[in-house]
N, C-alpha and C positions, 0 to 999 in steps of 0.2 A: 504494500500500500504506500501510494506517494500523499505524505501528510503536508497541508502547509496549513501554518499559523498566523492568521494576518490578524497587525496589532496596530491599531489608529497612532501615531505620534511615538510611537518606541522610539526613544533616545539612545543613542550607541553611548554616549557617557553617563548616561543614568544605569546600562547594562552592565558596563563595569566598573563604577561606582558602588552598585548593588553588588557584584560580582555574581551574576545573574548565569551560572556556569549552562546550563540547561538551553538558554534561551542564546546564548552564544556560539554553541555545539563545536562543529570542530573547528569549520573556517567559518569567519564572516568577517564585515565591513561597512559600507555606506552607501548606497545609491547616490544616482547622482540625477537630480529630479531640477536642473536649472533652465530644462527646453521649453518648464512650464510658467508662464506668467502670472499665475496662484495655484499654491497649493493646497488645490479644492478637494476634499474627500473624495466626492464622485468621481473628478477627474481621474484620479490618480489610482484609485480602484481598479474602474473600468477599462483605464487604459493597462493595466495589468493583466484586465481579465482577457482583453482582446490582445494583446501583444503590437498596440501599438499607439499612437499619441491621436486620445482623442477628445483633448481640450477643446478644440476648433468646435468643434459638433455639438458638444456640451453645451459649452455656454451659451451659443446662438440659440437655445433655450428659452434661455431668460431664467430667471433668478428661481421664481415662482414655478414652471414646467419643471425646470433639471431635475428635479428628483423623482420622476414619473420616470426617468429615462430608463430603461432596464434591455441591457442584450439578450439576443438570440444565444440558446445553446450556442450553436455551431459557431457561433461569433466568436465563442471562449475557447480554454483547452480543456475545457471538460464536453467538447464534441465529440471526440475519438473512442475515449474508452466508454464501455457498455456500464459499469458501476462506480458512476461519481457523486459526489453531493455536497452541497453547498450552502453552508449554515451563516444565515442574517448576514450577506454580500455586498455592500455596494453596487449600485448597478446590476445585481443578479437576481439575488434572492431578498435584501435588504427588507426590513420592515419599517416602512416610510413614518407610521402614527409613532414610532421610538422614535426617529429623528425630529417630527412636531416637537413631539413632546421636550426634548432635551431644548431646543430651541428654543421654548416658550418658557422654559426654566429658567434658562439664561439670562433671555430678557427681564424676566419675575425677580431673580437675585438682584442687577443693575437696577432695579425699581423698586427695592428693596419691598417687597413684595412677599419673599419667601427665604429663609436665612440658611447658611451652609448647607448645615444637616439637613433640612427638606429640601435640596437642591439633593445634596452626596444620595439619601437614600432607597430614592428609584433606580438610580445609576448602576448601585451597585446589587440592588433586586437581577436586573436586566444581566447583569454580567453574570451572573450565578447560575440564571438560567440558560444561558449560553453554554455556560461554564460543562452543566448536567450533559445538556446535549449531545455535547461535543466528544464527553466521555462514555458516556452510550453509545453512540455511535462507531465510537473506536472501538467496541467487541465487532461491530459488522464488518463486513468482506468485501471493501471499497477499493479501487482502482485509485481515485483521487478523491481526499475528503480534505476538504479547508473551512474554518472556521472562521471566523473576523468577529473582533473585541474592539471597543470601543471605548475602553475606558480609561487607558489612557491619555484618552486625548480630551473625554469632555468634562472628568475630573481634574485633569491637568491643567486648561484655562482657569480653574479658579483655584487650584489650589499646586502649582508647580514648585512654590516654592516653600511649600511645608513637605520637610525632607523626610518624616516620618508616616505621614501618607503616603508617600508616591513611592516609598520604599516596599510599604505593605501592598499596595498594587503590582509592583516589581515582582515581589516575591511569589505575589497571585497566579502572576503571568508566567513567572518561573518555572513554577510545581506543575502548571498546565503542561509546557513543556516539559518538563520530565518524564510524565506520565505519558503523554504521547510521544515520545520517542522511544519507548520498548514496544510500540505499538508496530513505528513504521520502517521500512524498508530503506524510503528514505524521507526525508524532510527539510523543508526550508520553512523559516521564519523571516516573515519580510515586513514591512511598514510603509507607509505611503509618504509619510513624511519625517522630519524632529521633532522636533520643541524647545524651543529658548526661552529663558525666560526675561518677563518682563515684570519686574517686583516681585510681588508673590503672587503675580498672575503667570501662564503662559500662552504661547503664540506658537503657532505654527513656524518651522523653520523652512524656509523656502529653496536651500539649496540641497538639502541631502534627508534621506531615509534610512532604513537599516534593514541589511541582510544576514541571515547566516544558513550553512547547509550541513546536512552530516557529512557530505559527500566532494570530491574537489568540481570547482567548475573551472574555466577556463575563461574569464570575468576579473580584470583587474579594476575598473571603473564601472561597475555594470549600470543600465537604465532601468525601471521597476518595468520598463515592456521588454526588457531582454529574459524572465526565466519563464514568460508564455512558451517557447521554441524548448526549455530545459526540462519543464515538465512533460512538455506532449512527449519530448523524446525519452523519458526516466519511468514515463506509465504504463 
């Protein structure tokens, strides 16, 4: 089984800062994500999921449709093999009323409306339940199974710089990893974008993301649309 773990805003220095052994596996490193003039969740996804850059398409959207947008199997690399599947996706499978909602939170915090902890604990309901899923699912007999987390990145805007949060998240994301890599064959861990921070808020980081694989690739600067071709070829 080819496992990937897709993680909204994984930080390469929050991974080994954490010392996030698991989630670093044997090689990894940084995408390199600067072909894109924001780095938009959807975008960066999608263009993963197709293998290849489709900001252009996205956004001519408009702000309001883009999240409607959702590819054809055969558009992904989960075309090929007969048992694949694809848990809470951007652009695939994504559950659009969890994006509302985290959205509308957002806004609720900044209008002080609703305070941390009723902001952090849908967030981290949602992750949990992913979290089951995706463990379940690893007894099944999959071709290609990816997961995608989120919370990194929508607990990380308002709380980046409380280093004991984001480390118990690290660590969350960690153990996920571990436990799915005596599962799979092989496995990448990848992310769509960084995160910097800005006080004790964070931001998306616009020039790089983060990879790691069990296995060697042949990718010394790679793009997040260069491991669509590494999977279809490793499933």
């Amino acid at each position: 089984m080819f496992i990937i773990i897709g993680i909204d805003a994984l930080e390469k220095k929050l991974v080994e800062k954490f010392n996030c052994s698991h989630l670093k596996q044997k090689y990894y490193g940084q995408t390199n994500i600067k072909e894109y003039r924001q780095p938009r969740t959807l975008v960066l996804w999608s263009s993963f999921l197709a293998g290849k850059n489709l900001e252009k398409k996205i956004v001519a959207l408009g702000n309001k449709k883009m999240w409607n947008f959702k590819l054809k199997k055969s558009e992904t690399f989960f075309a090929d093999p007969k048992k694949t599947k694809a848990i809470d996706v951007p652009g695939y499978t994504y559950n659009k009323k969890q994006h509302r909602d985290e959205r509308q939170m957002l806004r609720d915090f900044f209008e002080q409306k609703i305070s941390i902890e009723e902001f952090d604990r849908p967030i981290f309901t949602h992750f949990r339940k992913i979290k089951k899923q995706f463990i379940n699912d690893l007894k099944k007999d999959y071709d290609i199974l990816m997961a995608y987390f989120d919370i990194a990145d929508v607990i990380g805007h308002l709380s980046f710089g409380n280093t004991i949060k984001m480390k118990m998240i690290y660590k969350n994301l960690d153990e996920i990893a571990g436990i799915a890599s005596k599962k799979a064959q092989k496995m990448l861990v990848i992310s769509d974008h960084g995160m910097k921070s800005i006080g004790k808020f964070g931001d998306h980081d616009e020039k790089h993301g983060f990879w790691s694989t069990n296995f060697k690739i042949a990718l010394k600067n790679p793009k997040i649309t260069d491991f669509a071709k590494i999977i279809t070829k490793n499933s």
